[in-house]
mmCIF file of the N, C-alpha and C atoms, coordinates in Angstrom:
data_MODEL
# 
_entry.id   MODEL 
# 
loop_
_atom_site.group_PDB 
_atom_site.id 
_atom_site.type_symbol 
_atom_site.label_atom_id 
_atom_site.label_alt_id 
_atom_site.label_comp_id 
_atom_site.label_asym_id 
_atom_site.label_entity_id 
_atom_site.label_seq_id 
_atom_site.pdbx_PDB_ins_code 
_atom_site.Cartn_x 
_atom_site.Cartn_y 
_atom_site.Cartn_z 
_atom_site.occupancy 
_atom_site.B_iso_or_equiv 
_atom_site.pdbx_formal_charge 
_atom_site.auth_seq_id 
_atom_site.auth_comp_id 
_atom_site.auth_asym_id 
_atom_site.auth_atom_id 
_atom_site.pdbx_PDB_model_num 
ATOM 1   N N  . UNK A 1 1  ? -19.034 42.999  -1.715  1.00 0.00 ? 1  UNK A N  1 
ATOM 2   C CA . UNK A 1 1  ? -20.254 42.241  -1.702  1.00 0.00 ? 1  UNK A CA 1 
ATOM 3   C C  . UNK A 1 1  ? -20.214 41.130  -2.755  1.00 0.00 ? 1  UNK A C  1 
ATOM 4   N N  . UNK A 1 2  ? -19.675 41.633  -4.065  1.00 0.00 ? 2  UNK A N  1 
ATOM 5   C CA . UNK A 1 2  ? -20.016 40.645  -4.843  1.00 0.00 ? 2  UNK A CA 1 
ATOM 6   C C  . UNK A 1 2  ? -18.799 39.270  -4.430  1.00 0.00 ? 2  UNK A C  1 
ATOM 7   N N  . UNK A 1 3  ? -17.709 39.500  -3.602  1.00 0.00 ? 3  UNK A N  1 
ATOM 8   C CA . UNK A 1 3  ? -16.649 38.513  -3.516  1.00 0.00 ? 3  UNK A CA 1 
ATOM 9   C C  . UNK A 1 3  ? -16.946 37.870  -2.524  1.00 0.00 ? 3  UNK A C  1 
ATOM 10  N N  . UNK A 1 4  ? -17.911 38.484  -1.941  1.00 0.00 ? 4  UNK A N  1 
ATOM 11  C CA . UNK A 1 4  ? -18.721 37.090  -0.577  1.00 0.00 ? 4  UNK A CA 1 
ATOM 12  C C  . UNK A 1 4  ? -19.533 36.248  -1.179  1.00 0.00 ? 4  UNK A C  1 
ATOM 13  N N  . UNK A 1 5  ? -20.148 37.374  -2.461  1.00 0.00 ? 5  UNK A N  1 
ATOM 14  C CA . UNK A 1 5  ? -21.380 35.908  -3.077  1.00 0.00 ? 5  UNK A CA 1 
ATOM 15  C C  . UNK A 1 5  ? -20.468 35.097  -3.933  1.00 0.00 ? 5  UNK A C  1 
ATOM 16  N N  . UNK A 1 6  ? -19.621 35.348  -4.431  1.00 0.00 ? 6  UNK A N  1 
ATOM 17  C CA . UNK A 1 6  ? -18.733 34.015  -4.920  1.00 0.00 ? 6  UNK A CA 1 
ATOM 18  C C  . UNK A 1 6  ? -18.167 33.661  -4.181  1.00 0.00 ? 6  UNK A C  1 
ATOM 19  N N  . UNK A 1 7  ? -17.725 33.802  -2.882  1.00 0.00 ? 7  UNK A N  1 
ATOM 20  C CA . UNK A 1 7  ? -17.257 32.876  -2.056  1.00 0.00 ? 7  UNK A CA 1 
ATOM 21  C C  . UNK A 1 7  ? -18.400 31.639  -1.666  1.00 0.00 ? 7  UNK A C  1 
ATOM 22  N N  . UNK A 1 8  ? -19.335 32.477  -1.294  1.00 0.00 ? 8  UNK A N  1 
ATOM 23  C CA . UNK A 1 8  ? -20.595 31.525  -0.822  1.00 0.00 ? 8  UNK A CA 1 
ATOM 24  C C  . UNK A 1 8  ? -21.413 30.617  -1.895  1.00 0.00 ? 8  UNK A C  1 
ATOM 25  N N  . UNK A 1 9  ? -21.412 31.300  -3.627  1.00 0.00 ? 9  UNK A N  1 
ATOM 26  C CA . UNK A 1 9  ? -21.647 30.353  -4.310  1.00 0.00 ? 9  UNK A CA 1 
ATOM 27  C C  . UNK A 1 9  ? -20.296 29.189  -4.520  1.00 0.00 ? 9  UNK A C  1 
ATOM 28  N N  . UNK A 1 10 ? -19.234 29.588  -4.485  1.00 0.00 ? 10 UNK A N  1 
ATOM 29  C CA . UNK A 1 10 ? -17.803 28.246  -4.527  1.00 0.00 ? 10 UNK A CA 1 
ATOM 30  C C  . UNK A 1 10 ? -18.220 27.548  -3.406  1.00 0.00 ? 10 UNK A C  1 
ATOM 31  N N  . UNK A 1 11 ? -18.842 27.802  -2.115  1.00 0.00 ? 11 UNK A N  1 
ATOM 32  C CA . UNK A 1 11 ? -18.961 26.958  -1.133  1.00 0.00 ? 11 UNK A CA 1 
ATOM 33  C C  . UNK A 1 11 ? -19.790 25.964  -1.427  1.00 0.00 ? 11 UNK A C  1 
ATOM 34  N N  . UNK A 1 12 ? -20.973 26.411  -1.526  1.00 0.00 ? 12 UNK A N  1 
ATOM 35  C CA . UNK A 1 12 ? -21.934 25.596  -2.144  1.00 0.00 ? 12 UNK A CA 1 
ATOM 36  C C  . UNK A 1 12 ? -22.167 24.480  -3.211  1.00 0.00 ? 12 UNK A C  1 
ATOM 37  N N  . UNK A 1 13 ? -21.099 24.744  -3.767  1.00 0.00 ? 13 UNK A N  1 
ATOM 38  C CA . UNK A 1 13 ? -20.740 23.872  -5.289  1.00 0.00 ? 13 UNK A CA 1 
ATOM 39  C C  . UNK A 1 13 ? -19.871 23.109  -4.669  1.00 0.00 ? 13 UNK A C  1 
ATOM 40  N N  . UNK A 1 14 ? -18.810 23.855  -4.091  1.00 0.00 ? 14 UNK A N  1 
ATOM 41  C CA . UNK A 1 14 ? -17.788 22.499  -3.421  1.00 0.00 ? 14 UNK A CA 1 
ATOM 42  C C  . UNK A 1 14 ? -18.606 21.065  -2.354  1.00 0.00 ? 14 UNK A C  1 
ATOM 43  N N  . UNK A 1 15 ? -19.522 21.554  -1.775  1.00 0.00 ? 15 UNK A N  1 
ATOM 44  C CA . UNK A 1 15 ? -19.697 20.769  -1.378  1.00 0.00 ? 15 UNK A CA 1 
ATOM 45  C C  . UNK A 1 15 ? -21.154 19.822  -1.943  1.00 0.00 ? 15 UNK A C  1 
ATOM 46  N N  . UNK A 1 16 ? -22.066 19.978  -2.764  1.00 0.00 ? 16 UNK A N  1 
ATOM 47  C CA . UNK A 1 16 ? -22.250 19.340  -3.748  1.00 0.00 ? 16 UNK A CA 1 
ATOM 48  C C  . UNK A 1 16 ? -21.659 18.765  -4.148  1.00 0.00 ? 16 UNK A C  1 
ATOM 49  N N  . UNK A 1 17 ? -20.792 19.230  -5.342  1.00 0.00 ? 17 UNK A N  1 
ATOM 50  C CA . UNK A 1 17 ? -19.921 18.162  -6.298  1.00 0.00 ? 17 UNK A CA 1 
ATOM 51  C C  . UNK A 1 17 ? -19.443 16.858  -5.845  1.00 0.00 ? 17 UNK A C  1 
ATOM 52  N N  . UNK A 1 18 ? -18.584 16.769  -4.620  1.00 0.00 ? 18 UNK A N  1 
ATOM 53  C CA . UNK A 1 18 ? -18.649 14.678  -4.101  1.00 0.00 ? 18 UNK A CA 1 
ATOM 54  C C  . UNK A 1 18 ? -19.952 14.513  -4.115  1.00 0.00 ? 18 UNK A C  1 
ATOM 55  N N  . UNK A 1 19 ? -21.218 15.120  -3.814  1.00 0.00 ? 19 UNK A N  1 
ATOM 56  C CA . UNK A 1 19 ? -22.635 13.867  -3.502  1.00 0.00 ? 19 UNK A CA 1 
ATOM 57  C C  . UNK A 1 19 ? -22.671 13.596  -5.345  1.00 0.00 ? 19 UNK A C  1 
ATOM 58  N N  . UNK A 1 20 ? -22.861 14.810  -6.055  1.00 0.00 ? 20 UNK A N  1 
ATOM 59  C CA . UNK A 1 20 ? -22.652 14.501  -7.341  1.00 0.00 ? 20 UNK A CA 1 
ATOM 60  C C  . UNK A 1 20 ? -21.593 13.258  -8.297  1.00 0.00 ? 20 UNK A C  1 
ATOM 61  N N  . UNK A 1 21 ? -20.638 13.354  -7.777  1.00 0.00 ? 21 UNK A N  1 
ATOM 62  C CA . UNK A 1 21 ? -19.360 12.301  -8.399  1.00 0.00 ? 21 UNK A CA 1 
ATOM 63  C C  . UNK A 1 21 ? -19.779 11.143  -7.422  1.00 0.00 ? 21 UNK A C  1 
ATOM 64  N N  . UNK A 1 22 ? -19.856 10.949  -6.499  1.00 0.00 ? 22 UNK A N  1 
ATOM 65  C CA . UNK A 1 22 ? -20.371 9.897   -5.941  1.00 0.00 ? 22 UNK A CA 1 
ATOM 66  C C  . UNK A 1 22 ? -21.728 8.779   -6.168  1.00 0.00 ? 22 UNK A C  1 
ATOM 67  N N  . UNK A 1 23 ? -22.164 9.534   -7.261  1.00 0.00 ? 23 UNK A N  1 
ATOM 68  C CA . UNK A 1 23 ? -24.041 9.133   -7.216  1.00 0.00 ? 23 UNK A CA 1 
ATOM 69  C C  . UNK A 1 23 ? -23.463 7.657   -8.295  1.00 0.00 ? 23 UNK A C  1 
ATOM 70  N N  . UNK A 1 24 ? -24.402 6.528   -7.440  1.00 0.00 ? 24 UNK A N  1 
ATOM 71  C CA . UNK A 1 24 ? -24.179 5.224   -8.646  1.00 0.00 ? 24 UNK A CA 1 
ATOM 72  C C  . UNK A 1 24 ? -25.066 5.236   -9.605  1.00 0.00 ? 24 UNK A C  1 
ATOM 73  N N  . UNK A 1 25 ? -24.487 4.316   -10.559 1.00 0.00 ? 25 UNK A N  1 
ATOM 74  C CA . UNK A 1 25 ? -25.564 4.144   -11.252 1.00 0.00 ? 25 UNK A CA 1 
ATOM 75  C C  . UNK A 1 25 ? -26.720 2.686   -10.894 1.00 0.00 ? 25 UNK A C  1 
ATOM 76  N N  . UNK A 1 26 ? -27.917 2.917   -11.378 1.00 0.00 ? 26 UNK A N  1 
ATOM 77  C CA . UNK A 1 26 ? -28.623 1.591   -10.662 1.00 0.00 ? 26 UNK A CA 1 
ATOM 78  C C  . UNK A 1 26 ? -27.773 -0.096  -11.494 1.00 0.00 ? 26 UNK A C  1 
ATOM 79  N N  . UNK A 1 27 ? -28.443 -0.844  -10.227 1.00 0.00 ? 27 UNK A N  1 
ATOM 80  C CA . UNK A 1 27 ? -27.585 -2.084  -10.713 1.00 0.00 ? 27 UNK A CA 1 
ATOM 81  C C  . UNK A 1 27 ? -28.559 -2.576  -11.469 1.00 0.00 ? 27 UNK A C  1 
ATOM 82  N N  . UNK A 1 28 ? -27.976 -3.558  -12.460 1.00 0.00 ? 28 UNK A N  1 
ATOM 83  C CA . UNK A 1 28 ? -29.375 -4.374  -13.628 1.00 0.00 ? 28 UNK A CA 1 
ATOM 84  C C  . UNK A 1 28 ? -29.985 -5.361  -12.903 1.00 0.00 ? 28 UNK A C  1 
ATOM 85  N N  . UNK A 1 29 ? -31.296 -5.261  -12.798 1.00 0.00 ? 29 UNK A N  1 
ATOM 86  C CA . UNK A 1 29 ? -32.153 -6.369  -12.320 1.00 0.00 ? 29 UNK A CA 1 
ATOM 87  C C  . UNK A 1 29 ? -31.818 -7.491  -13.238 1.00 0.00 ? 29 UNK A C  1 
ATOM 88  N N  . UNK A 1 30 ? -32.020 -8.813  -12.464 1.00 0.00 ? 30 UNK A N  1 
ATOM 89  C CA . UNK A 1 30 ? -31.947 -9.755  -12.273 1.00 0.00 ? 30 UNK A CA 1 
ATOM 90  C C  . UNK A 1 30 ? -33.177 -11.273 -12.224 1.00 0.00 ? 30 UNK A C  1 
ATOM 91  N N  . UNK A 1 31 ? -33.835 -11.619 -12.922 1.00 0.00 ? 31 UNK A N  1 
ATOM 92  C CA . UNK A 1 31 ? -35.067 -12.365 -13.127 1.00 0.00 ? 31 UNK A CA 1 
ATOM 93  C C  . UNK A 1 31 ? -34.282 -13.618 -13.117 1.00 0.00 ? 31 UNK A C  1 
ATOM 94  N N  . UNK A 1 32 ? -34.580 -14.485 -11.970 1.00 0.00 ? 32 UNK A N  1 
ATOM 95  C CA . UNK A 1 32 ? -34.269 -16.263 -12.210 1.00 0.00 ? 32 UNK A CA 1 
ATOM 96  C C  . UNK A 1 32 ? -35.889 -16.865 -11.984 1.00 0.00 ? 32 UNK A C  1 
ATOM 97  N N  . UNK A 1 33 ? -36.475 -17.196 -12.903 1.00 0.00 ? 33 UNK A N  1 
ATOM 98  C CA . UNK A 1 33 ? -37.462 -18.247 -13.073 1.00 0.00 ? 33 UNK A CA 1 
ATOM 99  C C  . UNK A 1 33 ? -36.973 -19.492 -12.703 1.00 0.00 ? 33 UNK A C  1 
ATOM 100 N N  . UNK A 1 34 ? -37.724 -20.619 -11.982 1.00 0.00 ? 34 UNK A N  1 
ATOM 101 C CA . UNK A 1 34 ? -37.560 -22.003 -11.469 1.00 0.00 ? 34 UNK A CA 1 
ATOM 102 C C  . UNK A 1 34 ? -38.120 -22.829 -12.549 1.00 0.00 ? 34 UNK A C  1 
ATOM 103 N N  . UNK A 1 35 ? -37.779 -23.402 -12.971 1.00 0.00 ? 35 UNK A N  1 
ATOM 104 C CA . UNK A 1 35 ? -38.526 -24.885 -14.069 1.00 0.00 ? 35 UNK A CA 1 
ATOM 105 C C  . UNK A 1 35 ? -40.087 -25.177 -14.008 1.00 0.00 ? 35 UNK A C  1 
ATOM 106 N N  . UNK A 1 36 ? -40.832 -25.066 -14.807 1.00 0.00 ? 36 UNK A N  1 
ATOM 107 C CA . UNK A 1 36 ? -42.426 -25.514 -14.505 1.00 0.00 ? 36 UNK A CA 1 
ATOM 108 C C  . UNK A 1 36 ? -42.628 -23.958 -14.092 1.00 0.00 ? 36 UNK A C  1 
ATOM 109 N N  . UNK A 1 37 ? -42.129 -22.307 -14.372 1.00 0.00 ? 37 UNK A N  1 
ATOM 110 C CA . UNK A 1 37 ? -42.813 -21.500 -14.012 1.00 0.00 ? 37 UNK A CA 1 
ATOM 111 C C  . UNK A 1 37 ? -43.124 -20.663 -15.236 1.00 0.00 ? 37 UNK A C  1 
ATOM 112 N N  . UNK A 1 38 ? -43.937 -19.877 -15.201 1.00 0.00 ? 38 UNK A N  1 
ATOM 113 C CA . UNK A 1 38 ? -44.825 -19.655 -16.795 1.00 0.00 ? 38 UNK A CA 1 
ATOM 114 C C  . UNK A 1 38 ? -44.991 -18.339 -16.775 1.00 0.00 ? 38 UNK A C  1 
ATOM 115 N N  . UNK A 1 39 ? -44.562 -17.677 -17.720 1.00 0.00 ? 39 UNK A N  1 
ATOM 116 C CA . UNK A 1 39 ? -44.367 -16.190 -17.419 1.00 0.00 ? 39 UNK A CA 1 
ATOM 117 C C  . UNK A 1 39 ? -45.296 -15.555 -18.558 1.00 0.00 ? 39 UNK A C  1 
ATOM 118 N N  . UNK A 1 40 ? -46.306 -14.801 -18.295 1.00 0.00 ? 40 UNK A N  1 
ATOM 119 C CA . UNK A 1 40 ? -47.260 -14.373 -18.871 1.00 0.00 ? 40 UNK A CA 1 
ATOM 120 C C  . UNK A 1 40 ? -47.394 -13.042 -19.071 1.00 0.00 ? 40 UNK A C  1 
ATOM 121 N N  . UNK A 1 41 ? -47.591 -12.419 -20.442 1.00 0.00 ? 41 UNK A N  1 
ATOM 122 C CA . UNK A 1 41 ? -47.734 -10.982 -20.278 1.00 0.00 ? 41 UNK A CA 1 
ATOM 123 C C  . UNK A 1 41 ? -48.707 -10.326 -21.615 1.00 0.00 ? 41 UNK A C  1 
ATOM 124 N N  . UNK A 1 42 ? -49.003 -9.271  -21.456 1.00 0.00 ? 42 UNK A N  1 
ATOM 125 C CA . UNK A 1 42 ? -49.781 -8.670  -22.689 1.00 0.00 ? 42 UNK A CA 1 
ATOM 126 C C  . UNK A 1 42 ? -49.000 -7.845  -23.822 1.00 0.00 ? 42 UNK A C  1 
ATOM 127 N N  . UNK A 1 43 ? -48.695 -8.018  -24.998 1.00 0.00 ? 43 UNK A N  1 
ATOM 128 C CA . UNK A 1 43 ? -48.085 -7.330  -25.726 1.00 0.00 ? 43 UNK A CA 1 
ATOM 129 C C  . UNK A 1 43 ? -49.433 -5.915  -25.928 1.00 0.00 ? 43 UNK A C  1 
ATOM 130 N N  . UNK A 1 44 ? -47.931 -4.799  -25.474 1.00 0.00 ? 44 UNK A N  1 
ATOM 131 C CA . UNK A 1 44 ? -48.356 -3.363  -25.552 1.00 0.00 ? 44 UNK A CA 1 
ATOM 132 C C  . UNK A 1 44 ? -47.894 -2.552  -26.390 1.00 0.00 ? 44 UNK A C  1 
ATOM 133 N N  . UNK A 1 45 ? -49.148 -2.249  -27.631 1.00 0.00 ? 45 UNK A N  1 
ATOM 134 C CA . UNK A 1 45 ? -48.654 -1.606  -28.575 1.00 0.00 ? 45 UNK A CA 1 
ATOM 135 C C  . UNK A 1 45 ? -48.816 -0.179  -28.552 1.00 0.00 ? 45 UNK A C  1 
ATOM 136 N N  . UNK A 1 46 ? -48.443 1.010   -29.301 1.00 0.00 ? 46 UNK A N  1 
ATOM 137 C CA . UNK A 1 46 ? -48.954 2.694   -29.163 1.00 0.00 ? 46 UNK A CA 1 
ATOM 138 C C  . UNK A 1 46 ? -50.232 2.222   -29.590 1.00 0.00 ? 46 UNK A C  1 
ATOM 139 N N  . UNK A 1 47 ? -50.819 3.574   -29.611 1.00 0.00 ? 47 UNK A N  1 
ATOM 140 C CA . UNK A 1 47 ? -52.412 3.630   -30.232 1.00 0.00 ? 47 UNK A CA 1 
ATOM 141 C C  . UNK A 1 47 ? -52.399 3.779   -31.626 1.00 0.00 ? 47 UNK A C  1 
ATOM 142 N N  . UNK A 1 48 ? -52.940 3.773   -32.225 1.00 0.00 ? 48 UNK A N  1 
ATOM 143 C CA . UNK A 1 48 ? -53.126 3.907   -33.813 1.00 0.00 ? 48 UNK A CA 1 
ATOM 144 C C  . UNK A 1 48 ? -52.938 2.738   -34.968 1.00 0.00 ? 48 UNK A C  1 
ATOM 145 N N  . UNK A 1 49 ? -52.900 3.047   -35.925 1.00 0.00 ? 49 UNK A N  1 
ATOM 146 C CA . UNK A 1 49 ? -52.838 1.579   -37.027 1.00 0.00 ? 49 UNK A CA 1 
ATOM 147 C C  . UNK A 1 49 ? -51.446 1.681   -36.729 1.00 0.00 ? 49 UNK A C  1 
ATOM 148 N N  . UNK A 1 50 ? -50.718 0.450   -37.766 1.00 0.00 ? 50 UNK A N  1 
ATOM 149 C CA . UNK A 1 50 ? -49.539 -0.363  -37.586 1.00 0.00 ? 50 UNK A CA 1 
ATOM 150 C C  . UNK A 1 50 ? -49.746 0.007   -39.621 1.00 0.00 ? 50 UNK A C  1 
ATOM 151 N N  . UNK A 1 51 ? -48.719 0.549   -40.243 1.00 0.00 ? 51 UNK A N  1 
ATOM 152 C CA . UNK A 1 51 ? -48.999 0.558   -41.404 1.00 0.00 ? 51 UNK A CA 1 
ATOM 153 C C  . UNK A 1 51 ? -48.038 0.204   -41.905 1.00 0.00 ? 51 UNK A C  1 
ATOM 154 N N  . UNK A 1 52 ? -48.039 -0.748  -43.223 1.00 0.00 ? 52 UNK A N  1 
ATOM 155 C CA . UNK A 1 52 ? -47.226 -2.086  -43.440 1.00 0.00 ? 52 UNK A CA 1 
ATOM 156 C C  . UNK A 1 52 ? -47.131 -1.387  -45.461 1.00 0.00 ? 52 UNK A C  1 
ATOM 157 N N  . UNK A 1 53 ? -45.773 -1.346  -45.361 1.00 0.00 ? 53 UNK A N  1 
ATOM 158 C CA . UNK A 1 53 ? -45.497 -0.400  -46.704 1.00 0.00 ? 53 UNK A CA 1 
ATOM 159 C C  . UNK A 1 53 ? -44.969 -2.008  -47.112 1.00 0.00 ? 53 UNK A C  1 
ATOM 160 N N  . UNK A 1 54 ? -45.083 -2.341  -48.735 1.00 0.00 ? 54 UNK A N  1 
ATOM 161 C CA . UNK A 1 54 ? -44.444 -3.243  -49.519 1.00 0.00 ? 54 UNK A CA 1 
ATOM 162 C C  . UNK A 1 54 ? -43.218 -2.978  -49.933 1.00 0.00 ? 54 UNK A C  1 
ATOM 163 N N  . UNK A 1 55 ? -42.520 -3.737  -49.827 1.00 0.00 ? 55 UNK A N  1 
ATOM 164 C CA . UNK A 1 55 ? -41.343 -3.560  -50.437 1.00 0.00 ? 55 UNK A CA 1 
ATOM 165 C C  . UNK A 1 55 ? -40.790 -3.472  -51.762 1.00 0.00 ? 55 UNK A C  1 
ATOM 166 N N  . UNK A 1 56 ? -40.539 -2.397  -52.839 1.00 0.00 ? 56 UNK A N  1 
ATOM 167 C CA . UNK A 1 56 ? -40.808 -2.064  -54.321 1.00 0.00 ? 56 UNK A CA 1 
ATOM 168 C C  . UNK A 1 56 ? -39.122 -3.345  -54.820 1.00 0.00 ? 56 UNK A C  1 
ATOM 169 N N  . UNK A 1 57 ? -38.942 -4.246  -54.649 1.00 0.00 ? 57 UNK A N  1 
ATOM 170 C CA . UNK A 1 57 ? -37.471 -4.865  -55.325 1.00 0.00 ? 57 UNK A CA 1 
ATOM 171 C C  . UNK A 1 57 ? -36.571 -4.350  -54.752 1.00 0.00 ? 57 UNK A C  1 
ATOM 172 N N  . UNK A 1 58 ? -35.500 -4.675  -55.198 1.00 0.00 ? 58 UNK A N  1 
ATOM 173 C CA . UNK A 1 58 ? -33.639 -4.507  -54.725 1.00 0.00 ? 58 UNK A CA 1 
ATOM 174 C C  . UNK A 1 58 ? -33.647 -3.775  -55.984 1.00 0.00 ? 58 UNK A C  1 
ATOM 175 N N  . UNK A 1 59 ? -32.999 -2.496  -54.937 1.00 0.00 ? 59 UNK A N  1 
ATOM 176 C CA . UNK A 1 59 ? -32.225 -1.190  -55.990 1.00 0.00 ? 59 UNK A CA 1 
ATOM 177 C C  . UNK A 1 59 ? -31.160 -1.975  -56.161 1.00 0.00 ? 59 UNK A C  1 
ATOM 178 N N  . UNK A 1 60 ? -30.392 -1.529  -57.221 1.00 0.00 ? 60 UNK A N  1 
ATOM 179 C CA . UNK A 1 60 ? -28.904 -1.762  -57.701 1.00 0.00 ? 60 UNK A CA 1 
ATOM 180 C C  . UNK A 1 60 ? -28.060 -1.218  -56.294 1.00 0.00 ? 60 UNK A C  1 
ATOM 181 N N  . UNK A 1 61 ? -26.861 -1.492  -56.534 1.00 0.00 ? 61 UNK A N  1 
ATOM 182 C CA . UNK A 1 61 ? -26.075 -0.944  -55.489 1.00 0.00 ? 61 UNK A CA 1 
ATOM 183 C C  . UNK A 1 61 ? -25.194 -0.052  -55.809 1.00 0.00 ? 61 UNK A C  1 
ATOM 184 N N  . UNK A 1 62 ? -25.082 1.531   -54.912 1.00 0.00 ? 62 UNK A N  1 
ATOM 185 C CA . UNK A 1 62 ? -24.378 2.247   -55.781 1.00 0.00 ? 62 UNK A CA 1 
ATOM 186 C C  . UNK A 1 62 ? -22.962 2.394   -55.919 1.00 0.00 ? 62 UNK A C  1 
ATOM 187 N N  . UNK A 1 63 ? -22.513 1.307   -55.191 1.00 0.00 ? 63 UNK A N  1 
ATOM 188 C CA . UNK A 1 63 ? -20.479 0.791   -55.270 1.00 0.00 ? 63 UNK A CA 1 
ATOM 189 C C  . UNK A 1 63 ? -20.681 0.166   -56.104 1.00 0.00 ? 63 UNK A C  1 
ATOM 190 N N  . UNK A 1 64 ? -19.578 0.546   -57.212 1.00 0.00 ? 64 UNK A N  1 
ATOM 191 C CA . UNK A 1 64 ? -19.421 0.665   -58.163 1.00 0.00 ? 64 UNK A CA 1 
ATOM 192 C C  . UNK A 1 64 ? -17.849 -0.449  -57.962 1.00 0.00 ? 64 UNK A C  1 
ATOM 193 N N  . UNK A 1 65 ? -17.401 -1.247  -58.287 1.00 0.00 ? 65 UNK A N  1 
ATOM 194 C CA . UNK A 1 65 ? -15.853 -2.291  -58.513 1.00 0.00 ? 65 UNK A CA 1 
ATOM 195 C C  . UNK A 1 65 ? -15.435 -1.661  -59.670 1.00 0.00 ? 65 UNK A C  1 
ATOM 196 N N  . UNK A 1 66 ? -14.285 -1.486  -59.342 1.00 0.00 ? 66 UNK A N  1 
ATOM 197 C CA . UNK A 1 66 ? -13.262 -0.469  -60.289 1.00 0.00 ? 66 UNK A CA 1 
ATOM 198 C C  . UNK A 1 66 ? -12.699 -2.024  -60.933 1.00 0.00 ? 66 UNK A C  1 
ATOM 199 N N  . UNK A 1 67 ? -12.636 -1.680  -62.455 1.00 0.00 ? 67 UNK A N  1 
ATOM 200 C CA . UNK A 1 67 ? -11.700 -2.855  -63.449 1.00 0.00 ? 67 UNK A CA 1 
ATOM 201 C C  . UNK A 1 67 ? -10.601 -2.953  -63.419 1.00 0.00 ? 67 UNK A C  1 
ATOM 202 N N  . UNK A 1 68 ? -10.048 -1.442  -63.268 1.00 0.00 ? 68 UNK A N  1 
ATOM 203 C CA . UNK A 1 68 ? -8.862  -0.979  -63.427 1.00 0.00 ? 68 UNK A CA 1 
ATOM 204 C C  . UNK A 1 68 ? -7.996  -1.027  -62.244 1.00 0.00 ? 68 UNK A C  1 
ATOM 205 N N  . UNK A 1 69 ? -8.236  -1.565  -60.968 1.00 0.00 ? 69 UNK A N  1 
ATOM 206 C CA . UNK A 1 69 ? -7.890  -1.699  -59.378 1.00 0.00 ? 69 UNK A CA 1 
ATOM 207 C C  . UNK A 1 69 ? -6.207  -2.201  -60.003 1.00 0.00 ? 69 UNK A C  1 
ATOM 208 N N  . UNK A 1 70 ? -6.809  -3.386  -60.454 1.00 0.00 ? 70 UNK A N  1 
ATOM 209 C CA . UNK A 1 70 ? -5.210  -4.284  -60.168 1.00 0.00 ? 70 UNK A CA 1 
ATOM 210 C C  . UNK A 1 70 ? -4.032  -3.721  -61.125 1.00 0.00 ? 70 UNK A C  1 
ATOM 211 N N  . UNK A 1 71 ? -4.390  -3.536  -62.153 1.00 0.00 ? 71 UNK A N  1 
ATOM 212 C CA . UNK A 1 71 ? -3.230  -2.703  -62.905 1.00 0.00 ? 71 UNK A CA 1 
ATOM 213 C C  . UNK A 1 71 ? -2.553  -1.305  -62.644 1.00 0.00 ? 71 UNK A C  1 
ATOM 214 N N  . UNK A 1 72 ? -3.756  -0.955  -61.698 1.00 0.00 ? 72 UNK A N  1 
ATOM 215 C CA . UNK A 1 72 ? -2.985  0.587   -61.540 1.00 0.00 ? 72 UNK A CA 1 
ATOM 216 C C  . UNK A 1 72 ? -2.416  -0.143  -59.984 1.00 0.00 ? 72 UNK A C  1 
ATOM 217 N N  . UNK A 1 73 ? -2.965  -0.735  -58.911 1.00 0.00 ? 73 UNK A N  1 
ATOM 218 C CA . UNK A 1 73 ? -1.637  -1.189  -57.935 1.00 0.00 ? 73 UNK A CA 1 
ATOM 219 C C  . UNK A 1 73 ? -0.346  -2.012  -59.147 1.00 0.00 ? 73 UNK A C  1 
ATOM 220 N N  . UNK A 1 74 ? -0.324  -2.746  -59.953 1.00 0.00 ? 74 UNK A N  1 
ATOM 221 C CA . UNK A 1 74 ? 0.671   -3.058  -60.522 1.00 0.00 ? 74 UNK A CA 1 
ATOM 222 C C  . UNK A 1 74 ? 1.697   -2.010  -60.987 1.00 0.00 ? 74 UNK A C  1 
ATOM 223 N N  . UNK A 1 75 ? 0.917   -0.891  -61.362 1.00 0.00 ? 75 UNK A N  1 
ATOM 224 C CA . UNK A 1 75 ? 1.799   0.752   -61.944 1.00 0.00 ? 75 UNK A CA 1 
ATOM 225 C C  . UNK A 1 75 ? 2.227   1.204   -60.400 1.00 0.00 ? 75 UNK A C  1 
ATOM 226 N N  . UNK A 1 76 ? 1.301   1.279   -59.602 1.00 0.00 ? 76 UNK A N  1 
ATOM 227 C CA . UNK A 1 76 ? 2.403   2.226   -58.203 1.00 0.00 ? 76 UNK A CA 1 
ATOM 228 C C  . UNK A 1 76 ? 3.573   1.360   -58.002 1.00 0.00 ? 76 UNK A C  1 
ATOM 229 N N  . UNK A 1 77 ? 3.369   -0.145  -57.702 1.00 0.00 ? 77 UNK A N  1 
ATOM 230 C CA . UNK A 1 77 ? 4.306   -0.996  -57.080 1.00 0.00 ? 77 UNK A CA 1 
ATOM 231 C C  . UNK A 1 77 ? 5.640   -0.570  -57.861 1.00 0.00 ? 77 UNK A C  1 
ATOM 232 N N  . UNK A 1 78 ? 5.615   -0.507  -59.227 1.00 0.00 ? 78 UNK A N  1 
ATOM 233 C CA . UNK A 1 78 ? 6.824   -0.345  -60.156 1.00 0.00 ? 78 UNK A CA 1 
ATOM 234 C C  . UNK A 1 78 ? 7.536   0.777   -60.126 1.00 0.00 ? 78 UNK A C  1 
ATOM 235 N N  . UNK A 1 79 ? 6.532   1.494   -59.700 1.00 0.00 ? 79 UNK A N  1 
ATOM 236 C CA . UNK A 1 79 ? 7.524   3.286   -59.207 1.00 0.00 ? 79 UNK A CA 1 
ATOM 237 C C  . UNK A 1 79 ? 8.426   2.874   -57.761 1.00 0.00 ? 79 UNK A C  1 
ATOM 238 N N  . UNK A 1 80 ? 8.262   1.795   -57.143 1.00 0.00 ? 80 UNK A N  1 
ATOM 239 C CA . UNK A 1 80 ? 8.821   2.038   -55.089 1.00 0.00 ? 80 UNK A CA 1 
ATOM 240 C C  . UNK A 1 80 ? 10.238  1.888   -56.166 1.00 0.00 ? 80 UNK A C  1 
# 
């Protein structure tokens, strides 16, 4: 019993799976406006306030430029 219901669930899946691998994806619309045409709309915001934080200055930055960069590549180069 149970090797008929996996036969009959493999059936079922097999033949699904092409409509599945087959499915497109939609194509991107396409808008051509003509010259002299005027496109009008309402800006749509969520509901609630819009709350507008100040900006406290520029933190420091925490990369740090090493002094010591070029002399220590000058020390590896001298070991090749």
């Amino acid at each position: 019993m149970r090797r008929l219901q996996g036969f009959v669930i493999a059936a079922v899946l097999a033949g699904a799976l092409p409509s599945i691998a087959s499915a497109q994806q939609p194509a991107p619309q396409e808008f051509n406006f003509e010259d002299g045409e005027s496109v009008s709309g309402n800006l749509m915001r969520p509901d609630g306030e819009v709350i507008d934080v100040p900006r406290t200055g520029r933190r420091p930055s925490l990369i740090r430029i090493r002094e010591s960069f070029i002399p220590e590549m000058l020390r590896s180069a001298e070991n090749l």
